[in-house]
C-alpha positions as CSV (number, residue, x, y, z in Angstrom):
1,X,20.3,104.1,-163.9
2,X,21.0,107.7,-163.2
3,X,20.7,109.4,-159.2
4,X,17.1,110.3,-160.0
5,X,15.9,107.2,-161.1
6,X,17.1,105.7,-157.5
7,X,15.5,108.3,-155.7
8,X,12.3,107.6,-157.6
9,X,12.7,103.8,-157.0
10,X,13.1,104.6,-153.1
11,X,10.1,106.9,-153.6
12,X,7.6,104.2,-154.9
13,X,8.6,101.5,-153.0
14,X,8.5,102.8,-149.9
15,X,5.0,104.8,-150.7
16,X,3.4,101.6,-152.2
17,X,4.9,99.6,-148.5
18,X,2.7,102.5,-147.2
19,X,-0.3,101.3,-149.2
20,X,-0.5,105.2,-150.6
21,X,-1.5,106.3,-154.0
22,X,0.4,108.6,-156.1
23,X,-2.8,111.1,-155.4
24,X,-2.5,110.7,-151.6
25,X,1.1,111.0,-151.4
26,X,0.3,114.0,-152.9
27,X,-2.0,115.5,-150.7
28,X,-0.1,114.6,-147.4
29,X,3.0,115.9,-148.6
30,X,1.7,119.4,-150.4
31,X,3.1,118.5,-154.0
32,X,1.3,117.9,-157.3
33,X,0.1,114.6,-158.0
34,X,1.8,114.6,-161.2
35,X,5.4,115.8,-159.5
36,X,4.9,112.9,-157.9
37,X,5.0,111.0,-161.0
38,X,7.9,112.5,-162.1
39,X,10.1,111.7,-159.4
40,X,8.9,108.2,-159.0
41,X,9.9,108.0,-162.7
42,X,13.3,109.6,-162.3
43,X,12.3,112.9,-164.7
44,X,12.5,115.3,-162.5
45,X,15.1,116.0,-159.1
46,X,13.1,116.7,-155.8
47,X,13.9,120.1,-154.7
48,X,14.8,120.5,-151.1
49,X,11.9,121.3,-149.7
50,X,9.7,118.8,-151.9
51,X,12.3,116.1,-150.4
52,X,12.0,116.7,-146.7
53,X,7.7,117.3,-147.6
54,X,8.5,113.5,-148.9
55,X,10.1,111.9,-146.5
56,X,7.5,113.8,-143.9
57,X,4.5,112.3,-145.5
58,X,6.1,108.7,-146.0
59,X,7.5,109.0,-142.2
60,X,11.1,108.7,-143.2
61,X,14.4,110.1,-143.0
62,X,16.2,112.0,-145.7
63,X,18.9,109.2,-145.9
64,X,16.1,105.9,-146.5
65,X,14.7,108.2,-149.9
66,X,18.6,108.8,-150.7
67,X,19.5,105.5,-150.3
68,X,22.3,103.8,-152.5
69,X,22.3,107.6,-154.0
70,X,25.2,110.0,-152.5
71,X,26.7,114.0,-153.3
72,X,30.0,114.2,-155.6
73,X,31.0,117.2,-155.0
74,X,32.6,119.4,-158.0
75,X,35.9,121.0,-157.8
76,X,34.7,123.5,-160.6
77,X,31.2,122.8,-160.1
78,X,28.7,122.5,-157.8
79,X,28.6,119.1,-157.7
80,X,26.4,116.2,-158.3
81,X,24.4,113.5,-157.3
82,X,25.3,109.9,-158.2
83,X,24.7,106.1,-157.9
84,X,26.8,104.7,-155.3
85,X,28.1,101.4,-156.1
86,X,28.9,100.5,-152.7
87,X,25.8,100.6,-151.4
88,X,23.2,97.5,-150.9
């Protein structure tokens, strides 16, 4: 399972707990229906802003979308988001 993936797992669950639709996900948090797809599905990575529209709509904090997810940061890169194995 890659970073994205988990984010879209955290994405889905906690906007089918809301009782939400992909489509009214969607219109509450500004973004594309079919964006919405593609995170849930882990094929694309939630800009900034698209993430903090998320976690707005859902009524969430940054950290419950990013859960068991964390930021490995590069020495000659930028860095990267990955799994972490520690978490629940």
């Amino acid at each position: 399972m890659t970073a994205n993936q988990r984010i879209g797992r955290n994405i889905r669950r906690i906007r089918r707990a809301a009782d939400l639709s992909q489509e009214a996900l969607a219109d509450q948090a500004g973004i594309h229906r079919t964006m919405i797809g593609q995170y849930e599905w882990g094929e694309r990575e939630p800009l900034t802003r698209s993430f903090l529209k998320l976690a707005a709509a859902l009524g969430v904090d940054l950290a419950v979308l990013a859960e068991g997810v964390r930021w490995e940061p590069g020495r000659s890169s930028p860095g990267r988001w990955v799994i972490d194995e520690d978490a629940k």
